[in-house]
N, C-alpha and C positions, 0 to 999 in steps of 0.2 A: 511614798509607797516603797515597800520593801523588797528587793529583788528576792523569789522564792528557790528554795534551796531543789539543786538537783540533783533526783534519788538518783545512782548510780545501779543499772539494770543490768549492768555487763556482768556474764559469766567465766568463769574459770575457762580460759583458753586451751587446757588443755597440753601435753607434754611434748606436743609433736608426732604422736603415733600415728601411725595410718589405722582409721576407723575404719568399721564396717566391711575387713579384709575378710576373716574369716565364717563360716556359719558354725552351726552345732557340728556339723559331718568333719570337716575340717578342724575342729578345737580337738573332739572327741581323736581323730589320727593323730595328733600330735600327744595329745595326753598317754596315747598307747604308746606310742612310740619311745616318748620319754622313759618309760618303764623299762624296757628293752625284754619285751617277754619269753623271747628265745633264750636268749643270754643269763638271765634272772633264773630260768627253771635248769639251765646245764647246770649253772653258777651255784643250786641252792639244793637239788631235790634229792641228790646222792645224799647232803649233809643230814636235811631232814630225817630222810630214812634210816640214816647212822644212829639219831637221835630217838626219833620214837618209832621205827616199823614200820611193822601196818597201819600205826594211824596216821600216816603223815599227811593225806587227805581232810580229815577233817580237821589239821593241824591249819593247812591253807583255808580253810573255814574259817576258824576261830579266829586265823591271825585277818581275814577281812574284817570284822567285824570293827575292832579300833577306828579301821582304815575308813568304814563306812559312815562310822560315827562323824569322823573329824570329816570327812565330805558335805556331810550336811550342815558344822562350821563355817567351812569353807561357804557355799550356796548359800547362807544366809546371810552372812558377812558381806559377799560379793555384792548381794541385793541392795544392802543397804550402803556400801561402800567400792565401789568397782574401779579401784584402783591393782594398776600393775606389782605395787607394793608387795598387795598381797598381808604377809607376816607383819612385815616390816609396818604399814601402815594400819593396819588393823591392832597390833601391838602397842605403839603408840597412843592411838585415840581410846585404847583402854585401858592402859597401866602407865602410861605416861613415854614420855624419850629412852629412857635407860634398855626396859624390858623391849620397847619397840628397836630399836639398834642391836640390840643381841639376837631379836630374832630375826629379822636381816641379816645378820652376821652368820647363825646356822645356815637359813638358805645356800647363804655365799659358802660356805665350808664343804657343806654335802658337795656342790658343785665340781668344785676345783677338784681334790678328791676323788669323786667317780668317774673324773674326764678321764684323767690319769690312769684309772683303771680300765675303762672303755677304750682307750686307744694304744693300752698294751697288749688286750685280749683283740682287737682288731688288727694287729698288727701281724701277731704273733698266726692269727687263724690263717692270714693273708698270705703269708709266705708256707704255712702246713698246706697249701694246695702246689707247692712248685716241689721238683724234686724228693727227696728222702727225709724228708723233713730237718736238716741240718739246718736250714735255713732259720727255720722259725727259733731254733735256740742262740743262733747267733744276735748275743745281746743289741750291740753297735745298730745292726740292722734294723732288729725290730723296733731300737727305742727311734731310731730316725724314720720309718716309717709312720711308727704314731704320732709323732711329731708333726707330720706330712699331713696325718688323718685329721689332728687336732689345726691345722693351717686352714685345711677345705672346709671345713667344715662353721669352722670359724669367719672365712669369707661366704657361705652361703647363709647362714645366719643377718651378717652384717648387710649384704647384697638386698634382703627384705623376707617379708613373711610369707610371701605369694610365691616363691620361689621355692624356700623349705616349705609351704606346705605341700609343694606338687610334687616333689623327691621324697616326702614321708610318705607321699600315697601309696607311692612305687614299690618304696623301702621296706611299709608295714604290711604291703602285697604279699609281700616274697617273703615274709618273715612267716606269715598266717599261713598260706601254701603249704611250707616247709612242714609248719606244723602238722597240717590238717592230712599232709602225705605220710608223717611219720604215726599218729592214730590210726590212719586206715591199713598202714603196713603192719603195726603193732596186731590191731586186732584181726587182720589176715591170717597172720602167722598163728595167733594164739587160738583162734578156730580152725585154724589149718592141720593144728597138731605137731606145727614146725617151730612152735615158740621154745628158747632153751630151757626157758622154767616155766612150763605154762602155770598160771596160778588164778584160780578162780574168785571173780570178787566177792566178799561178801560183807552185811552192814556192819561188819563190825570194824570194817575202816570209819564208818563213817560215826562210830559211837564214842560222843564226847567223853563217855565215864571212862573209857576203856583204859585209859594210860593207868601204866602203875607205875612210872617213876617224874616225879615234880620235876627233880633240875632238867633232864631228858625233855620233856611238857615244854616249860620257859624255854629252854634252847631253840626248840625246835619253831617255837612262836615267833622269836625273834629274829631266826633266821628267814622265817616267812613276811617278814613283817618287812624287809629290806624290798622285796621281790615286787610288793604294791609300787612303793617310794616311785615316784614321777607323775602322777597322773594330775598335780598340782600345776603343772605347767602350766595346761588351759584356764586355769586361773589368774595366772600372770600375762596371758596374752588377751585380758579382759576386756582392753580398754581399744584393741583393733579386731572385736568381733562387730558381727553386727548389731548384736544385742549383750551390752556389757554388762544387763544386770541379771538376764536370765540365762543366757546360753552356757557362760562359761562354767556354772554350777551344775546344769542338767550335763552336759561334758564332762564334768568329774564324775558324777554319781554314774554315768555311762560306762565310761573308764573303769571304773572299778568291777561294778558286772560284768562287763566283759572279762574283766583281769581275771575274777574268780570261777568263772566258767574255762576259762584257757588253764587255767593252773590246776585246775581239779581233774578237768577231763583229760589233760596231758599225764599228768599221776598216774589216774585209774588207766591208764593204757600202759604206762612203761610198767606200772607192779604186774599186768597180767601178763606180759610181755617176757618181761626178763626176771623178774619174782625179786623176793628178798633177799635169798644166797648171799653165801658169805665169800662165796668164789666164783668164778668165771664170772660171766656177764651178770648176775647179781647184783640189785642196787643197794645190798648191804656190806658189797666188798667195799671196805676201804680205799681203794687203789684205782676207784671209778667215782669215787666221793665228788671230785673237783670237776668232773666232765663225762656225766654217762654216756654221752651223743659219741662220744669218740669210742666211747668201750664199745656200743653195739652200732654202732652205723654199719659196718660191713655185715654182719650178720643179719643185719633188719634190712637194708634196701642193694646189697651185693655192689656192684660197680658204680650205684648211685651214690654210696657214701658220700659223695661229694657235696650235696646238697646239704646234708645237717652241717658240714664245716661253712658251707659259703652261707646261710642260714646264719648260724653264730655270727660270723664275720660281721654280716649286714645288719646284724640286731646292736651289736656295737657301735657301728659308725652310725647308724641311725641315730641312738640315744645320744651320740658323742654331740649331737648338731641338735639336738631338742633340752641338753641338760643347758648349753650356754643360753637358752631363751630365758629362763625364769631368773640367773644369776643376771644376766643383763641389764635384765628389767627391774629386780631388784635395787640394783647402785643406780639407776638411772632415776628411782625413784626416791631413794635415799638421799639425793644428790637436790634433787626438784625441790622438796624439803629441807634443806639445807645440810643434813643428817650426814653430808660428804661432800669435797669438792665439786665445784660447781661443773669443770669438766665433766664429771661422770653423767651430767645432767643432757650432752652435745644429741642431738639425734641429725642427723644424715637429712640432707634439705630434700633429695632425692626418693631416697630409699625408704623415708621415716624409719630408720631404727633406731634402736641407742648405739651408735656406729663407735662410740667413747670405750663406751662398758662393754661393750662387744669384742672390741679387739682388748683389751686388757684382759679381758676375763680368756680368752685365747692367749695370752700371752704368761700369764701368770700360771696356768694349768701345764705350758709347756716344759716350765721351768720349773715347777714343782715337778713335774713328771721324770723330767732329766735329771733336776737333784737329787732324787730320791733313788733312784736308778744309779746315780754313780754310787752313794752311799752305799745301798745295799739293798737288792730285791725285798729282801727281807723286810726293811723299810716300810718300803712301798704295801708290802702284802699288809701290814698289822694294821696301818692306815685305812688299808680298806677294810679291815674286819670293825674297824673303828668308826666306820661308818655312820651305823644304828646311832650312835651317841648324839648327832647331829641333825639325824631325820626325828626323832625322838624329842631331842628340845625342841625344835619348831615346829614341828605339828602339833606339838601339848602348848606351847604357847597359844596358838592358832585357837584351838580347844578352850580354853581358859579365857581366851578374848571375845569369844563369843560370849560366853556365858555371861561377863561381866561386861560388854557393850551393852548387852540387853538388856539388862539384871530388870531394866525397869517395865519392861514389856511381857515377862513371864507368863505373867497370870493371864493376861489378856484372852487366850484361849488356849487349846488344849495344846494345839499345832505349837501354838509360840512356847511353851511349854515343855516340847518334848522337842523338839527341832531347835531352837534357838539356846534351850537349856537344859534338859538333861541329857539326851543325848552325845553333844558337845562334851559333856560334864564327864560322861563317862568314857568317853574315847580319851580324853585328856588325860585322866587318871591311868587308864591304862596303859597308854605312852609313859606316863611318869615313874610307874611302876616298871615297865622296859627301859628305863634310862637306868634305873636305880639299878638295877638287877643287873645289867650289863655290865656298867660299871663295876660293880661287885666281882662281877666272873673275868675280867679285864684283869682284874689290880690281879690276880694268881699268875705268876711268874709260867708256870703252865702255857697260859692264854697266850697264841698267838704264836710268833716266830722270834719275836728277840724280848732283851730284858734290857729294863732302864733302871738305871739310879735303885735295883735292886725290889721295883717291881715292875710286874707286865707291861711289856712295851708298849701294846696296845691301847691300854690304859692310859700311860703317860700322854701316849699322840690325841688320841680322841678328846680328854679331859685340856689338855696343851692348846690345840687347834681352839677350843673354844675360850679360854680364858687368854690365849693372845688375842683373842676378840674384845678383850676386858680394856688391853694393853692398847689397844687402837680405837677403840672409844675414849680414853682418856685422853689419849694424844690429839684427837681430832676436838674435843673438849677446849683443848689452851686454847686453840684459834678463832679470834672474834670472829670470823662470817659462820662459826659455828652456836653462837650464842641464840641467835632464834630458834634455833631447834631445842636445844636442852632447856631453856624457859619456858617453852612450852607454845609458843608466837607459831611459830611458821606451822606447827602442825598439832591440833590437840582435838577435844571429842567435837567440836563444834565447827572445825576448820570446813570449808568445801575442798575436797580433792580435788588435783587439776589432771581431770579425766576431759576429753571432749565432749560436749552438752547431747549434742543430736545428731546420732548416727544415723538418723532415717534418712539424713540427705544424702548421706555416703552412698556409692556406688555400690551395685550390687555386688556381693560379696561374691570370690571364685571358685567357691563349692556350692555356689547356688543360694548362695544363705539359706540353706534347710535348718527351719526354727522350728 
């Protein structure tokens, strides 16, 4: 008699993440937060209006609209694969290793990148509230501050998820407040008859035809398009909600509604407030371009000014500790896969985090931040205008991998159809068409703050940043414990992700698990 063979029933053990930490209420705060929506509308809405005027509201429309698209990539994706990966894993199991590793590799770019940028504008807000403001331009200081911001934030990360998410609650409090104080001041003033340019709204902010100049139109898209960028995070943090296949995509699509409601209604209140003018507190003066909150704080809330700076401040450090979540989890998944050393792969026995990719991804952001900074401000600023180049390939990848994980379930119904396939299809293309465009407007020696190799600096870094991504997939490539991966073994359309199986044992989540 034959001894009969035994089926092997065990499942995919999973990464080591803490499950079941999060609910939707909790994913949805950190996705906002990643955004930094304070920061994003100081950071963007001068330039917009530089660009197209009056229409710069339904400019933040339009640029939702990709955004919204590639969310329901995301939610679909996640459904069917709820992995922390994300890009990177979803990439993968649709175009194979190469396309999957590059877009793991944009995630990782935008990151490092924006930290840089979040913990100079955190720094710099940090010391504008002491003294005469000398402080904040002293360089030495501010970059060792951010340095400090990017340390904290980096140990609260690392420390676990329960922890940043009850300091985003706080964080995204004070952020929203801020807000919801500077609209009711806005529209006090502007029915008070005390607004410096009161200006009356009318639909014709909100009428798509209205624009009459193209490049102005694209600019101003693009520049809208940066402001969404984060609300992916609760996507990466899939695999420690409570519900990994549905929560973290109702939390993007959340995210974003909200985004667009914050970004529209914060507009239609500063244009009625301080108007378009091309002088004084006008948000068509140039010279208010890079930070309106500062041009009218005293004029809009008198001795409270204070609050739109410590506002700013906190929209920074907030995002600076919600942008390390998704890079984290990214290498740690890459790593799980074989896609990267197996270190990246370490999670915290304690804490379950990726405690590996956590502090590198802290540590790499510093030193990029520092080097850039001795170089040249300058630097640093083009990098960030270089941004877009990064959110741009990986969210169109994202887009694109939808389409063709499905390719086979289209028809099925109408839903799978237009959710799993066109939709996806179209937001992809229109990120592809903002890559392309960008870069176009990049390579003009114009573009930006310096010049390389005798085109836009901008261009160089952004276009640079991701083809050393080229340089480091090949390199990871010669090393045999990297051979399962680029064969296609360790991770391909059939693989099981190693997500944990059943989070309904997990403890009840710390935001209640509201599903």
């Amino acid at each position: 008699m034959t001894t009969p063979t035994r089926i092997d029933l065990s499942r995919p053990e999973g990464k080591g993440l803490a499950a079941g930490t999060l609910g939707l209420w909790g994913s949805t705060v950190i996705g906002l937060a990643s955004t930094a929506p304070v920061y994003s509308l100081v950071a963007t809405l001068g330039f917009v209006v530089l660009a197209v005027g009056a229409q710069a509201p339904i400019v933040f429309i339009v640029a939702f609209v990709p955004m919204l698209f590639i969310a329901f990539a995301y939610r679909e994706l996640n459904n069917a694969v709820p992995d922390c990966g994300t890009t990177f894993t979803w990439g993968t199991k649709a175009f194979g290793p190469w396309v999957g590793w590059m877009g793991g590799w944009g995630v990782a770019v935008a990151g490092m990148v924006v930290l840089a940028n979040l913990a100079q504008i955190a720094a710099i807000y940090f010391w504008s509230l002491f003294g005469d403001g000398s402080l904040s331009e002293n360089v030495p200081l501010v970059t060792a501050t951010g340095v400090a911001f990017i340390a904290a934030m980096t140990w609260v990360s690392w420390r676990g998820v329960e922890i940043g998410e009850r300091i985003q609650n706080v964080l995204l409090g004070i952020q929203y407040l801020a807000l919801a104080i500077f609209v009711i001041a806005a529209l006090w003033h502007y029915f008070n008859g005390s607004a410096p340019d009161a200006t009356a709204p009318t639909w014709e902010w909100f009428n798509p035809l209205g624009f009459t100049d193209w490049s102005g139109f694209t600019e101003a898209v693009l520049l809208a398009l940066f402001i969404y960028w984060g609300w992916d995070t609760c996507l990466a943090l899939n695999e420690e909600t409570k519900d990994p296949k549905r929560i973290p995509g109702r939390a993007a699509l959340l995210t974003t509604v909200i985004l667009l409601v914050t970004y529209v209604g914060v507009t239609v209140a500063a244009m009625m407030y301080a108007g378009l003018g091309e002088t004084g507190t006008g948000l068509g003066n140039e010279a208010n371009a890079d930070d309106f909150f500062l041009a009218i704080k005293d004029g809009l809330l008198g001795p409270y000014g204070w609050i739109l700076v410590v506002a700013v401040m906190i929209s920074a450090v907030s995002s600076t500790q919600t942008t390390i979540l998704p890079t984290a989890r990214g290498t740690l998944a890459m790593a799980a896969y074989k896609a990267l050393p197996k270190r990246f792969a370490t999670v915290h026995p304690t804490y379950k985090t990726p405690s590996f990719s956590t502090i590198v991804m802290g540590i790499v952001a510093s030193v990029y931040y520092i080097g850039m900074t001795l170089i040249s401000d300058d630097f640093l600023q083009d990098s960030i205008l270089s941004l877009g180049l990064a959110i741009a390939f990986y969210y169109a990848i994202t887009g694109y991998a939808c389409v063709w994980y499905f390719r086979r379930d289209l028809f099925r119904s109408a839903r799978d159809f237009f959710y799993k396939g066109l939709l996806p299809l179209l937001g992809a293309l229109m990120l592809t068409y903002a890559f392309v465009q960008s870069a176009v407007d990049m390579y003009d020696v114009d573009y930006g703050y310096t010049v390389l190799f005798g085109i836009g600096g901008t261009f160089v870094l952004g276009i640079g940043a991701l083809a050393f991504g080229v340089i480091l997939m090949f390199l990871w490539f010669i090393f045999p414990r990297s051979k399962p991966f680029f064969r296609g073994e360790s991770l391909n359309r059939d693989t099981e992700v190693l997500v944990p199986d059943d989070t309904a044992s997990a403890g009840r989540s710390i935001d209640g698990g509201l599903a």
